[in-house]
N, C-alpha and C positions, 0 to 999 in steps of 0.2 A: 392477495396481499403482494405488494413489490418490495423487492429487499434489494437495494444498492448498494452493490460491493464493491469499497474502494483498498487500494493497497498502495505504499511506496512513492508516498507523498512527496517525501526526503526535501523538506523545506519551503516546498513552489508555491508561493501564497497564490502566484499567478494563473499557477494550474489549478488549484482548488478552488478559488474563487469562478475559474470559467464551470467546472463541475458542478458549483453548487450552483449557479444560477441556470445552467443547464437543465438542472435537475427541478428547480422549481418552472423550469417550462414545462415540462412533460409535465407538471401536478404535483409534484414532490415523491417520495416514497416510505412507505409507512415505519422501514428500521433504515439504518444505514450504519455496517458494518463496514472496520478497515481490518486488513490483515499484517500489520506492520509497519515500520518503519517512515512511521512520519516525519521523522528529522533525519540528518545528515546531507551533504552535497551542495544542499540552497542554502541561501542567505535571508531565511524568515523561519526557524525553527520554533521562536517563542508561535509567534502569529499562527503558524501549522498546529501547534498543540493546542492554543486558544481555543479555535475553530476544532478541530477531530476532538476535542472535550466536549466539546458543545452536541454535533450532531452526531458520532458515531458511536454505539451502544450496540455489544462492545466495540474492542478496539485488541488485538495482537501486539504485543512485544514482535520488535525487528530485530534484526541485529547490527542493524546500527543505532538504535534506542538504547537496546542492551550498552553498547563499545560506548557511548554518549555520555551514560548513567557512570560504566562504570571505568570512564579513562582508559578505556584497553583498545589499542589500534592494533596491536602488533598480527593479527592476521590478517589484515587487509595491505591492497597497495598501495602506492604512497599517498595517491590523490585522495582514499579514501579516507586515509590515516590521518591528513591534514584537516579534511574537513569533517571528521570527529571532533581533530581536537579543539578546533576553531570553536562549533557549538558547542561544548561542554563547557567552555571558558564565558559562551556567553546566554546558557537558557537560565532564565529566573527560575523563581522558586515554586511559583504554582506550575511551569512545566516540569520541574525536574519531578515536584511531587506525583503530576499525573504519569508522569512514564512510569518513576516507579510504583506505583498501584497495577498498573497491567502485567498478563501475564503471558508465559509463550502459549498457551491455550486456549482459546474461549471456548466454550460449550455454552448452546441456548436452544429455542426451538424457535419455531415463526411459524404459526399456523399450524401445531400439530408436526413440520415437518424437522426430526434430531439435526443439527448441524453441529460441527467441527470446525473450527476455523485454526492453522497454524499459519507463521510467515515462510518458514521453509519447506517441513515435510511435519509429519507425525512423531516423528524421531527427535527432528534438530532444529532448531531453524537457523541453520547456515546451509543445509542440505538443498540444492536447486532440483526441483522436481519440474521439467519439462514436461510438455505436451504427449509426448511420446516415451517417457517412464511413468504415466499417471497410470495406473492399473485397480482393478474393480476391487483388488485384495486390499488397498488403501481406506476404501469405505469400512471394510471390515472393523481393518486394525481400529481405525480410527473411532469403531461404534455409533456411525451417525449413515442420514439418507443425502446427507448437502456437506462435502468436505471442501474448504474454502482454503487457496494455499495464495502466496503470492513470492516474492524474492527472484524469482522470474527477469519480470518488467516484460514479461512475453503475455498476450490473453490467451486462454484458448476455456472450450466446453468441453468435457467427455462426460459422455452418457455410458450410462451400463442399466442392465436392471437393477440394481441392487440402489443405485442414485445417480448423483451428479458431483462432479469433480470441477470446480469452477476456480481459475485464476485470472482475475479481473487484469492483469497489466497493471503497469503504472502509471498514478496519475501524476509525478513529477518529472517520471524520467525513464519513458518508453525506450527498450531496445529492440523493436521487432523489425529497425528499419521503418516504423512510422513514425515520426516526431509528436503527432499528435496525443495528447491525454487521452488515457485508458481507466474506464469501470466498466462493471456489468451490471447488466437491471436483470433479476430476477422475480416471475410472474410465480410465485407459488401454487395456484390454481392450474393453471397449464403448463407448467415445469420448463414452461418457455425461458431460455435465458439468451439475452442479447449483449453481445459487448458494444459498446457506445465511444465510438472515435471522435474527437471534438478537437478546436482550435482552440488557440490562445496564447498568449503576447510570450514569445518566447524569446525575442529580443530586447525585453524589459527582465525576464527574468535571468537571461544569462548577462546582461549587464550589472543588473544587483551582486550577481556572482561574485564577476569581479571587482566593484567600488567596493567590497564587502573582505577582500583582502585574497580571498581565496583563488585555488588553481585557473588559470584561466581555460584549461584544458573543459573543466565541468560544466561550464556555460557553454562552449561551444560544441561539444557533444549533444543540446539539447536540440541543435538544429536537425542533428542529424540521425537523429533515435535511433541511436547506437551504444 
């Protein structure tokens, strides 16, 4: 079975539209999990939630979903602050209903195999759990063989025996120093997992950014996946 793991959308109809249709080259994938924060930053948060209602089952509370829902900037920086408040002023009512039905946890299985999926850590999810804090004690806590984190915007895989610790990147707004969209395919059968770097129009979407009123800082950041 393939499980594609998407995370940290944060608006980019641009980015997610190249994912999906990415994804229907490879064949498609039999689930499609997000782990958070499909609005904030871009300037298409209704479109992002249309689309993540449609094909991701489940789907994470972010926390910028969270600050969206419920008006609250004040711990973020300015830029993120603004473009909180921006979407909160403009997602309809079937987005706001779909945020708030999710939760900061999902638990499911895929093939027999327990998964966990938060947007930050197990704890929080404002919590950044790197590449290099992901520890095999995580799968414990967290009671599953596949623990799925995102808030990142970094990918990485760690294997342990006990399972796999998979944070797919982001597909709106990579910081690893690649500009390009980030998911992961995971091969349930061979516990194979790939992260999948891909292009797409980032000069349409950091333009939307700004016709769209918001910072101009966050459009130009996408060039530089940062």
């Amino acid at each position: 079975m393939r499980l594609a793991i998407l995370s940290d959308i944060h608006s980019n109809i641009h980015a997610l539209k190249a994912v999906e249709t990415e994804l229907k080259g490879r064949g498609g994938a039999d689930v499609v999990v997000c782990a958070g924060d499909t609005v904030g930053y871009g300037a298409f948060p209704n479109e992002c939630c249309r689309a993540m209602s449609s094909i991701s089952k489940p789907t994470a509370l972010g926390n910028h979903d969270r600050a969206v829902l419920d008006q609250d900037s004040s711990f973020m920086n300015p830029y993120a602050a603004q473009a909180v408040l921006w979407t909160s002023s403009r997602l309809d009512d079937d987005s706001r209903r779909w945020l708030q039905s999710l939760s900061t946890e999902a638990r499911f299985k895929v093939a027999g195999l327990e998964v966990a999926m938060y947007h930050g850590s197990v704890e929080s999810c404002t919590e950044y759990v790197f590449e290099e804090d992901a520890t095999e004690s995580m799968l414990a806590r967290a009671r599953c063989g596949l623990l799925i984190l995102g808030h990142t915007h970094a990918p990485y895989v760690r294997r342990f025996p006990a399972g796999l610790i998979v944070n797919p990147g982001s597909v709106g707004q990579p910081r690893d120093g690649d500009p390009r969209s980030s998911y992961a395919l995971l091969d349930t059968d061979s516990q194979e997992c790939e992260i999948v770097r891909l292009d797409y129009d980032i000069d349409k979407a950091a333009n939307a950014i700004q016709s769209a009123g918001l910072p101009r800082f966050l459009g130009d950041r996408l060039s530089l996946g940062r």
